[in-house]
C-alpha positions, -999 to +999 in steps of 0.1 A: -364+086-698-348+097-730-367+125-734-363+140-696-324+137-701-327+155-733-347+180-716-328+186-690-295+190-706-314+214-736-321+233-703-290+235-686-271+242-720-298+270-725-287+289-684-253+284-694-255+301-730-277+327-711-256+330-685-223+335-705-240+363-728-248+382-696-211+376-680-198+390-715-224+421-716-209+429-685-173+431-694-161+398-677-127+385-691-134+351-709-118+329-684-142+347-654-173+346-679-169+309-686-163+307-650-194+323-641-216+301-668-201+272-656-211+272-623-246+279-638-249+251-662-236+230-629-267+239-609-290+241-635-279+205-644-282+195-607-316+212-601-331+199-631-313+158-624-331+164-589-366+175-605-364+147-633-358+119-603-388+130-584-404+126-612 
């Protein structure tokens, strides 16, 4: 179980660190950029929990 939740948040960290670099590349203020990565680390953590449950 450990593992899966380590996993799972390594994974959602990862979309949001992505997801931030690609909001900055794009000229995105800092407040819209962590805006933006927030809302992916949300549903990458949510889509991930839900995987990691069926499992």
């Amino acid at each position: 179980m450990s593992t899966t939740f380590a996993l799972v948040c390594g994974a959602s960290f990862g979309a949001f660190s992505l997801t931030l670099l690609i909001a900055r590349e794009a000229d995105k203020s800092w407040p819209m950029a962590l805006l933006i990565a927030g809302g992916s680390f949300l549903g990458a953590l949510s889509a991930f929990g839900t995987l990691a449950s069926a499992l």
